[in-house]
PDB file of N, CA, C and O in Angstrom:
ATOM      1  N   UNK A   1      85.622  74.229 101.189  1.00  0.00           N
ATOM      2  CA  UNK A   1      86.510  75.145 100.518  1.00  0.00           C
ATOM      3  C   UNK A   1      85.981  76.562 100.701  1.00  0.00           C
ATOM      4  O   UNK A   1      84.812  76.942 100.768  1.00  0.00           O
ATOM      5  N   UNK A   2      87.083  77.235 100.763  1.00  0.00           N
ATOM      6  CA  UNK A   2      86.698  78.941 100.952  1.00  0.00           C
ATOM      7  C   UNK A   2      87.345  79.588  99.981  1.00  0.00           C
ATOM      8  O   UNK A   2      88.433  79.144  99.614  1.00  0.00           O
ATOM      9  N   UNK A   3      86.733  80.898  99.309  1.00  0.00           N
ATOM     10  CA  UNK A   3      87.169  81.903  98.652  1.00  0.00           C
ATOM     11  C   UNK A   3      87.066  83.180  98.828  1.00  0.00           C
ATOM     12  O   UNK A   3      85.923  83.636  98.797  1.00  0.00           O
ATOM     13  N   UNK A   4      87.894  83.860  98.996  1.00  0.00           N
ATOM     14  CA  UNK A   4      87.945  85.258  99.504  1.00  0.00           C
ATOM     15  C   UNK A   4      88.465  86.285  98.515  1.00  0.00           C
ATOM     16  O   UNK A   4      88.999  85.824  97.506  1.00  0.00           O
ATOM     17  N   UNK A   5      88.405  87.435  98.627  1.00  0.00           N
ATOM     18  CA  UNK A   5      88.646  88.109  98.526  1.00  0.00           C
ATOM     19  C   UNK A   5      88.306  89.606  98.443  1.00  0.00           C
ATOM     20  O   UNK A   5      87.223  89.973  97.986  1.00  0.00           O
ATOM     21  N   UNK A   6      89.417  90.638  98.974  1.00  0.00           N
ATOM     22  CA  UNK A   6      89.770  91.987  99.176  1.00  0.00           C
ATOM     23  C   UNK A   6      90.665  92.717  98.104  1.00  0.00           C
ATOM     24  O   UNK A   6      91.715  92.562  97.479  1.00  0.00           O
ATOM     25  N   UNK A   7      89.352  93.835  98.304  1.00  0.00           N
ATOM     26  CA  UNK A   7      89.478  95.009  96.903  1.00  0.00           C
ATOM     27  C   UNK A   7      89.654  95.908  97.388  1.00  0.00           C
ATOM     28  O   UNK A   7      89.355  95.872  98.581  1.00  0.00           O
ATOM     29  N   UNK A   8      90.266  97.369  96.825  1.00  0.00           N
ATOM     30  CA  UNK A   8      90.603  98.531  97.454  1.00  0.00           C
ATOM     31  C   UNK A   8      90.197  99.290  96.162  1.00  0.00           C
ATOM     32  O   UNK A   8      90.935  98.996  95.221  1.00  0.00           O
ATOM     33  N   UNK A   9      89.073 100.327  95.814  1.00  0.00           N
ATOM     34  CA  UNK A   9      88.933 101.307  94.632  1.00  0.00           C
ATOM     35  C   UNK A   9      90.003 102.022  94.421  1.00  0.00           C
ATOM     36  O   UNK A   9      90.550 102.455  95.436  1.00  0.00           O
ATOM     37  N   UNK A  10      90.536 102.316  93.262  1.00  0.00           N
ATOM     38  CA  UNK A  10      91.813 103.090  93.363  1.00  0.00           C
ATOM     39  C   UNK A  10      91.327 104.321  92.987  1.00  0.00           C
ATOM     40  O   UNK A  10      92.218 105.169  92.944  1.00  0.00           O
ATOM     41  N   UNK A  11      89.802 104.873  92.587  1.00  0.00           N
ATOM     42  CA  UNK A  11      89.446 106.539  91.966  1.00  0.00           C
ATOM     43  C   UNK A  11      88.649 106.619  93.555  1.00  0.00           C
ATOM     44  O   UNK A  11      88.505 107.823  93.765  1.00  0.00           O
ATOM     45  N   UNK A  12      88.232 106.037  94.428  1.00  0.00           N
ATOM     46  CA  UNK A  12      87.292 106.508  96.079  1.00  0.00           C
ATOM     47  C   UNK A  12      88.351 106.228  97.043  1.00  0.00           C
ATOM     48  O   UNK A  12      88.643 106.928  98.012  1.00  0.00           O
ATOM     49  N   UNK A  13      88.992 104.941  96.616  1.00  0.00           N
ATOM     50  CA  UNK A  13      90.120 104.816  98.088  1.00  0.00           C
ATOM     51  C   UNK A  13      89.154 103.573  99.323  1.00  0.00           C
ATOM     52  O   UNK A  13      89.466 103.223 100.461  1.00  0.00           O
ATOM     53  N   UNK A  14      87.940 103.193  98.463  1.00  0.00           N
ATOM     54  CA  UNK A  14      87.356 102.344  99.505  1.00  0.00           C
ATOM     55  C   UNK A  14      87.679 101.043  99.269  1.00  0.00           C
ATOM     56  O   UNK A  14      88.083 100.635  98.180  1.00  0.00           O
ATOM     57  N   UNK A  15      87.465 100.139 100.578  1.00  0.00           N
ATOM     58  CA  UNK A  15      87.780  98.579 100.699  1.00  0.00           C
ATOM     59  C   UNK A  15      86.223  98.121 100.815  1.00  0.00           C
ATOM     60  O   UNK A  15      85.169  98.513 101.317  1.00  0.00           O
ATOM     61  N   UNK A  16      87.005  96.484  99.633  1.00  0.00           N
ATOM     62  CA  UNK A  16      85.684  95.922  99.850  1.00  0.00           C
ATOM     63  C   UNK A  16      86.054  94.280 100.069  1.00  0.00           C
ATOM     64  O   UNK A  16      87.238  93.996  99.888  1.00  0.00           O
ATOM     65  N   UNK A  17      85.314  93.389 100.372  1.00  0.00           N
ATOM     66  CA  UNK A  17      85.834  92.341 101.271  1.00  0.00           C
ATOM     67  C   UNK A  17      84.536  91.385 100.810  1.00  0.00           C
ATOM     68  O   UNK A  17      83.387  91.816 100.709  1.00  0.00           O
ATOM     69  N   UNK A  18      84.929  90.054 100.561  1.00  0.00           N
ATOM     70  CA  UNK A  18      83.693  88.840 100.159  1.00  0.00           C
ATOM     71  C   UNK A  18      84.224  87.599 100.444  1.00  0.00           C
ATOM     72  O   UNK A  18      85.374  87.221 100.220  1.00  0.00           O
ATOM     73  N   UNK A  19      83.233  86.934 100.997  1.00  0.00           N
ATOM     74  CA  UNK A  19      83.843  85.367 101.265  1.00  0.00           C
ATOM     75  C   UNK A  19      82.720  84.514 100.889  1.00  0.00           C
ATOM     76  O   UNK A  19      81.535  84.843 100.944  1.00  0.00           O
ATOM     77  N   UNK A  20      83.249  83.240 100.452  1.00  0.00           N
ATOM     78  CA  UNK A  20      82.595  82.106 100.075  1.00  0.00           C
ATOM     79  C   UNK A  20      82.589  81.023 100.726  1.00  0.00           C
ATOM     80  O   UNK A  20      83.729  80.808 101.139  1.00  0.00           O
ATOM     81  N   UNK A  21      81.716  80.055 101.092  1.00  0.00           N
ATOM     82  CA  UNK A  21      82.377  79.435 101.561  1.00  0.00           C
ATOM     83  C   UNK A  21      80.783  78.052 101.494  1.00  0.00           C
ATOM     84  O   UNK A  21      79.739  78.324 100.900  1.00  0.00           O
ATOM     85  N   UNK A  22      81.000  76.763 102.193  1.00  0.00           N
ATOM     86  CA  UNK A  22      80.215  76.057 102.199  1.00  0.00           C
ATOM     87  C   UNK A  22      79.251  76.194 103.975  1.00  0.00           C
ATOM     88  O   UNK A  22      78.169  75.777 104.387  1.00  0.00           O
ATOM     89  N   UNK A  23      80.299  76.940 104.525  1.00  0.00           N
ATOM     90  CA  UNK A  23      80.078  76.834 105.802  1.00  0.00           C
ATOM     91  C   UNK A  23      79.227  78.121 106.393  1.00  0.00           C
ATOM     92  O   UNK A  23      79.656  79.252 106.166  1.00  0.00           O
ATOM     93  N   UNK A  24      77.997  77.932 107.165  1.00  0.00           N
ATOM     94  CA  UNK A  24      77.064  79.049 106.952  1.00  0.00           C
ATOM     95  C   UNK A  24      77.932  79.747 107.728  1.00  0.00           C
ATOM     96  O   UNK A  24      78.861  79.376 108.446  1.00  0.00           O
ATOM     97  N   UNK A  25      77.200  81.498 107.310  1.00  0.00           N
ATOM     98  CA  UNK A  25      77.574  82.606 108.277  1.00  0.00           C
ATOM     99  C   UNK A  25      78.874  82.994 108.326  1.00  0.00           C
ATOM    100  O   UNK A  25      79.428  83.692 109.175  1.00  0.00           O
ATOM    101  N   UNK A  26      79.352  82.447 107.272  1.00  0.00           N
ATOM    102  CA  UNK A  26      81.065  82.265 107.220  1.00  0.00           C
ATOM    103  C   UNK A  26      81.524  83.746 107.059  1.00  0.00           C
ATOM    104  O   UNK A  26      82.728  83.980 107.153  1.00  0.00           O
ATOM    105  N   UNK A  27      80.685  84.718 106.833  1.00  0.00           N
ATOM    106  CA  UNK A  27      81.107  86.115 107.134  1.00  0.00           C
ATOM    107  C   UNK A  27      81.225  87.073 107.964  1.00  0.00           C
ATOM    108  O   UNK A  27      81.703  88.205 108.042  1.00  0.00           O
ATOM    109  N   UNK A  28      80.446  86.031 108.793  1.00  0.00           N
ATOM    110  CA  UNK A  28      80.303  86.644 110.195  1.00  0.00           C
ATOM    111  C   UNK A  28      81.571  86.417 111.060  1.00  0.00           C
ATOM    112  O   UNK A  28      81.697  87.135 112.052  1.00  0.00           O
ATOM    113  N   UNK A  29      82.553  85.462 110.777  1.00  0.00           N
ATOM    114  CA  UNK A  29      83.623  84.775 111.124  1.00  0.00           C
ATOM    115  C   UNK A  29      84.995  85.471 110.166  1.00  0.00           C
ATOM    116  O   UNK A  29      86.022  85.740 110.788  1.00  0.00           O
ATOM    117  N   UNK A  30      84.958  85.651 109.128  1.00  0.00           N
ATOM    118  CA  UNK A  30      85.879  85.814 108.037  1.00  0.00           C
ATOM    119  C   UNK A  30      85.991  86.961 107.470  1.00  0.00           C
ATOM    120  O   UNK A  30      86.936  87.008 106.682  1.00  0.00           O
ATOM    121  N   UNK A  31      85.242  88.135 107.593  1.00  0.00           N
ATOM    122  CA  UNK A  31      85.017  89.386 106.708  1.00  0.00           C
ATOM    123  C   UNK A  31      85.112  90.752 107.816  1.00  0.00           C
ATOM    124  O   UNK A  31      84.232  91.146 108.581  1.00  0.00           O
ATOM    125  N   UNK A  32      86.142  91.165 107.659  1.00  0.00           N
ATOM    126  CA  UNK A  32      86.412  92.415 108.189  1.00  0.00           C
ATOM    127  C   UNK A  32      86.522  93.790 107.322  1.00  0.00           C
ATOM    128  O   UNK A  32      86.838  93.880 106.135  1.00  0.00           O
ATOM    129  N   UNK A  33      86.199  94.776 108.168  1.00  0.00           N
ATOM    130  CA  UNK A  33      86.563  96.324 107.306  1.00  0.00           C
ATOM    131  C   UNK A  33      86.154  96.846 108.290  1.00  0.00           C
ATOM    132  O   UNK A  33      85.365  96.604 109.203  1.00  0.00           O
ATOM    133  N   UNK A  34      87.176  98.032 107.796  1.00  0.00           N
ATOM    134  CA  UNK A  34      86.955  99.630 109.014  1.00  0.00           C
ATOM    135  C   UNK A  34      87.054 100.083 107.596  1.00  0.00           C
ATOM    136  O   UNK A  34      87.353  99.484 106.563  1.00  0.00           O
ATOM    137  N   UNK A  35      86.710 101.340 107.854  1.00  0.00           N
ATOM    138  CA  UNK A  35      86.431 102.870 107.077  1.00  0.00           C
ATOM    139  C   UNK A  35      87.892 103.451 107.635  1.00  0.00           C
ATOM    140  O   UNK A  35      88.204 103.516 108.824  1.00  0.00           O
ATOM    141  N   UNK A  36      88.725 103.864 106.489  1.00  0.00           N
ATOM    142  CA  UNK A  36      89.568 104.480 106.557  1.00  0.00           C
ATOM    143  C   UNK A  36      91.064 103.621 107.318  1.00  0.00           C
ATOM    144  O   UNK A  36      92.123 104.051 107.775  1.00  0.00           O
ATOM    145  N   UNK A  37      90.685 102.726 107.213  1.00  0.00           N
ATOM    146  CA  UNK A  37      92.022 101.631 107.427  1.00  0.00           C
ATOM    147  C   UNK A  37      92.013 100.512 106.496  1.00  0.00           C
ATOM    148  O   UNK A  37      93.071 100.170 105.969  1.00  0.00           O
ATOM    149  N   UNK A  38      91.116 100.016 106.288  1.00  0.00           N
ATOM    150  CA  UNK A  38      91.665  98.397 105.238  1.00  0.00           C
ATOM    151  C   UNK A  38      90.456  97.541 105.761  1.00  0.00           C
ATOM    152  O   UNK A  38      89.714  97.641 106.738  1.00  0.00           O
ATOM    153  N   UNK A  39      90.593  96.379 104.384  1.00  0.00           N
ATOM    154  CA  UNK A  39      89.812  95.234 104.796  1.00  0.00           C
ATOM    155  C   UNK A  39      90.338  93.856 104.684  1.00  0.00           C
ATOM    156  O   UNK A  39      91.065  93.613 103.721  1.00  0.00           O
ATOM    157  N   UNK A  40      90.022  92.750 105.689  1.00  0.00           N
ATOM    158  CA  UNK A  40      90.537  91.766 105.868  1.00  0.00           C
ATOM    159  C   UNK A  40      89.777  90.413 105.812  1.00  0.00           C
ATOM    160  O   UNK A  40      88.604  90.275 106.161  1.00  0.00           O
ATOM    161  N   UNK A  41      90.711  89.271 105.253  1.00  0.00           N
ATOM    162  CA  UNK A  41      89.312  87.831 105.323  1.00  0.00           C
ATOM    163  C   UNK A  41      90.069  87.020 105.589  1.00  0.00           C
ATOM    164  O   UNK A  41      91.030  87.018 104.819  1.00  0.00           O
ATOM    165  N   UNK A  42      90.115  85.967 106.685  1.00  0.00           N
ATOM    166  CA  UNK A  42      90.450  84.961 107.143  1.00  0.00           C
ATOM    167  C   UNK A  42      89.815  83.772 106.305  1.00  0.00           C
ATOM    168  O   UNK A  42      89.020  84.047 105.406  1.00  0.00           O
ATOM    169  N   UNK A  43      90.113  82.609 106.552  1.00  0.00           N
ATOM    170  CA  UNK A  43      89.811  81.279 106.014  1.00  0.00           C
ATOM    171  C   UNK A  43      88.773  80.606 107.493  1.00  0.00           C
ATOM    172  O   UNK A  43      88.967  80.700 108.705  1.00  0.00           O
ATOM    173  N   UNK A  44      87.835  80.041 106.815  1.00  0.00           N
ATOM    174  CA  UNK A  44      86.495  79.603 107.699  1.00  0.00           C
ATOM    175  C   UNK A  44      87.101  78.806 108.763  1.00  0.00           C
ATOM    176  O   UNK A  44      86.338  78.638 109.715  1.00  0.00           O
ATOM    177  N   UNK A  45      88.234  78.277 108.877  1.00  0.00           N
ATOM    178  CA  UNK A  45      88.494  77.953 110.249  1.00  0.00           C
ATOM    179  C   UNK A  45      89.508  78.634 110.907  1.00  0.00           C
ATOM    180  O   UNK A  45      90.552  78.927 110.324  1.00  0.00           O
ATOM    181  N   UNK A  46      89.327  78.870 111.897  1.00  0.00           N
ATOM    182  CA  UNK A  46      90.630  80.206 111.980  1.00  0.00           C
ATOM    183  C   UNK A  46      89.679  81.115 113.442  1.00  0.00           C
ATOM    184  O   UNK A  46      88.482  81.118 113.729  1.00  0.00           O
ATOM    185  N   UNK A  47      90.742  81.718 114.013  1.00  0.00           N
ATOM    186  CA  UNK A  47      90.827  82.423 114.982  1.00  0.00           C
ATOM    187  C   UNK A  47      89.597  83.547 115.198  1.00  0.00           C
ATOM    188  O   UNK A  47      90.223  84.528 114.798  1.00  0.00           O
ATOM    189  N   UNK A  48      88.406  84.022 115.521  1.00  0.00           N
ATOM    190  CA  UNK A  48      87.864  85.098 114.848  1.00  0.00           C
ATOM    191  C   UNK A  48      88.344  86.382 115.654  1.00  0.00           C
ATOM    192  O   UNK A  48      87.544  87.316 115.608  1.00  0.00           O
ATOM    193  N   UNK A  49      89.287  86.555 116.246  1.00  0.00           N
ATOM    194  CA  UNK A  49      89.916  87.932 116.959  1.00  0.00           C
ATOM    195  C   UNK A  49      91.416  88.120 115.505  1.00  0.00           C
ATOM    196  O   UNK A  49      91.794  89.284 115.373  1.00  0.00           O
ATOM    197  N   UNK A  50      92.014  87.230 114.722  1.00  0.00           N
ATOM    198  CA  UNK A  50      92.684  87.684 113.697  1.00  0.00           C
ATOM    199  C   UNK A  50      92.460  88.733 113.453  1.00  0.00           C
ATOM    200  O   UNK A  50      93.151  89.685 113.814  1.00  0.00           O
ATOM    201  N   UNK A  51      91.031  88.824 112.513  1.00  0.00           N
ATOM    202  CA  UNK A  51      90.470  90.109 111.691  1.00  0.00           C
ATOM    203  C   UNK A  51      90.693  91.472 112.500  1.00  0.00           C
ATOM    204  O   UNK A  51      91.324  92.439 112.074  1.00  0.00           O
ATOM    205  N   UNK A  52      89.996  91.364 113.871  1.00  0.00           N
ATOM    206  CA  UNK A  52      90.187  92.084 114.325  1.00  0.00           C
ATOM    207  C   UNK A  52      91.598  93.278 115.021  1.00  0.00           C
ATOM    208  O   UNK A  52      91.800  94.475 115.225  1.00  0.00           O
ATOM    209  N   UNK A  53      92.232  92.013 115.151  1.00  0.00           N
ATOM    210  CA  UNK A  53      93.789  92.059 115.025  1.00  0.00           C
ATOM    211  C   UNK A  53      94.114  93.009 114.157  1.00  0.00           C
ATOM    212  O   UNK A  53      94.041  94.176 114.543  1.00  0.00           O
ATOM    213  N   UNK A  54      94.457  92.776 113.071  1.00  0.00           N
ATOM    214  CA  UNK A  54      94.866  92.750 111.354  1.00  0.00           C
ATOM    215  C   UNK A  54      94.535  94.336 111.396  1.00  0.00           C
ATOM    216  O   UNK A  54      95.393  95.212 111.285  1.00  0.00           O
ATOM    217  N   UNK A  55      93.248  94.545 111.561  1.00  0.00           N
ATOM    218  CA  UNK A  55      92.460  96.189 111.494  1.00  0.00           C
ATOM    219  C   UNK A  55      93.330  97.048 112.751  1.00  0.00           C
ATOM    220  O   UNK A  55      94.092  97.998 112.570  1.00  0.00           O
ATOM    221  N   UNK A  56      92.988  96.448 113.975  1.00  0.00           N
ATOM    222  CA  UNK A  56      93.839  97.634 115.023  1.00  0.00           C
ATOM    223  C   UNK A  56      95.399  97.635 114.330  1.00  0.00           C
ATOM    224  O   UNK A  56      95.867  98.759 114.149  1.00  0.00           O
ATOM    225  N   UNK A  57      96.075  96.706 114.008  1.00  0.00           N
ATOM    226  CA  UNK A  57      97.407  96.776 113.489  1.00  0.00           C
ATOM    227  C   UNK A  57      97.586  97.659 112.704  1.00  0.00           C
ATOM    228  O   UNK A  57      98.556  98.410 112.805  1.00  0.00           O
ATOM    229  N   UNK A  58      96.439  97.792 111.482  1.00  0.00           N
ATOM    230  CA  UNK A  58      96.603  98.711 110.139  1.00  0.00           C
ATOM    231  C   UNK A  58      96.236  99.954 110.732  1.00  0.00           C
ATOM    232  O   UNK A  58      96.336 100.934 109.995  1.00  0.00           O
ATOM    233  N   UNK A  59      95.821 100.143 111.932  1.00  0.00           N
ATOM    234  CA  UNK A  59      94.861 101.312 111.946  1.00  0.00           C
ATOM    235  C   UNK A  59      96.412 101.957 112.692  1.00  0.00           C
ATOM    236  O   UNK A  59      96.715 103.137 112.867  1.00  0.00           O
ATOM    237  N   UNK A  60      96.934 101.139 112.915  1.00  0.00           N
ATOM    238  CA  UNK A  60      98.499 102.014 113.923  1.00  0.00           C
ATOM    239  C   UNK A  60      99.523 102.543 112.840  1.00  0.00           C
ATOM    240  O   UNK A  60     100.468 103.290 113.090  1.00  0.00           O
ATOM    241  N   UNK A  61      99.214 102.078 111.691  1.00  0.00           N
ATOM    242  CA  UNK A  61     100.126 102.089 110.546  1.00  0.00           C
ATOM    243  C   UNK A  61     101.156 100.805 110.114  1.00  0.00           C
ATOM    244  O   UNK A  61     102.116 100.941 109.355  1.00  0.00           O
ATOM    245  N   UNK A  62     100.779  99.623 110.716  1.00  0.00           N
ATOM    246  CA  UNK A  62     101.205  98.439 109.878  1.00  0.00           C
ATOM    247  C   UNK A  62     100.828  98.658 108.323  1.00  0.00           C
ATOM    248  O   UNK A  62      99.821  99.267 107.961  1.00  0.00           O
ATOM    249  N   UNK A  63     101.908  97.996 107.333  1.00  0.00           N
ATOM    250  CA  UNK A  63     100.941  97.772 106.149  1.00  0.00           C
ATOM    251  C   UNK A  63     100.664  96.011 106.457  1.00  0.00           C
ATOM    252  O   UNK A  63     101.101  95.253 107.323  1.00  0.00           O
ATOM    253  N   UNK A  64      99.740  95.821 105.314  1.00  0.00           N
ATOM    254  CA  UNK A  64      99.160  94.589 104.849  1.00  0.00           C
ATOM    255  C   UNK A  64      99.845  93.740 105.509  1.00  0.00           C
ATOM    256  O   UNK A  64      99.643  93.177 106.585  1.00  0.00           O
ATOM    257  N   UNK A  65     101.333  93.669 104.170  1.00  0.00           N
ATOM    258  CA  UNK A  65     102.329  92.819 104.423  1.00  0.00           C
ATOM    259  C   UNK A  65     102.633  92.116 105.721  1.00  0.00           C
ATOM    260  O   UNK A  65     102.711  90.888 105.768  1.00  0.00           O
ATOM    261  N   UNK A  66     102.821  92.968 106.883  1.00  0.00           N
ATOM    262  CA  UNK A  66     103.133  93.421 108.148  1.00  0.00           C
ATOM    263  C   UNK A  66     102.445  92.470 109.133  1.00  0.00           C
ATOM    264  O   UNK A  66     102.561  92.647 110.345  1.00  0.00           O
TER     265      UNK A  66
END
């Protein structure tokens, strides 16, 4: 089982990003952030170019949703 989750400060404007998981290193796989675009977490099995994905997308002006 995995648990994630992504925070955004609403008084700095910064992202913050945490994963859980049983499976080692699972952040190394699951936990994304850029500075000044957003942060992102996949589930421990899963693609690891997503995250990366997700960030160039936001960084073009996708939102989240998107």
């Amino acid at each position: 089982m995995t648990f994630s989750i992504v925070a955004r400060c609403k008084r700095t404007g910064m992202f913050g990003v945490a994963v859980s998981s049983s499976s080692p290193a699972v952040a190394a796989r699951c936990a994304y952030a850029q500075a000044g675009v957003g942060a992102v977490a996949s589930q421990n099995v899963t693609d690891p170019t997503l995250g990366v994905r997700a960030l160039e997308l936001m960084a073009r002006g996708a939102s989240a949703a998107e």
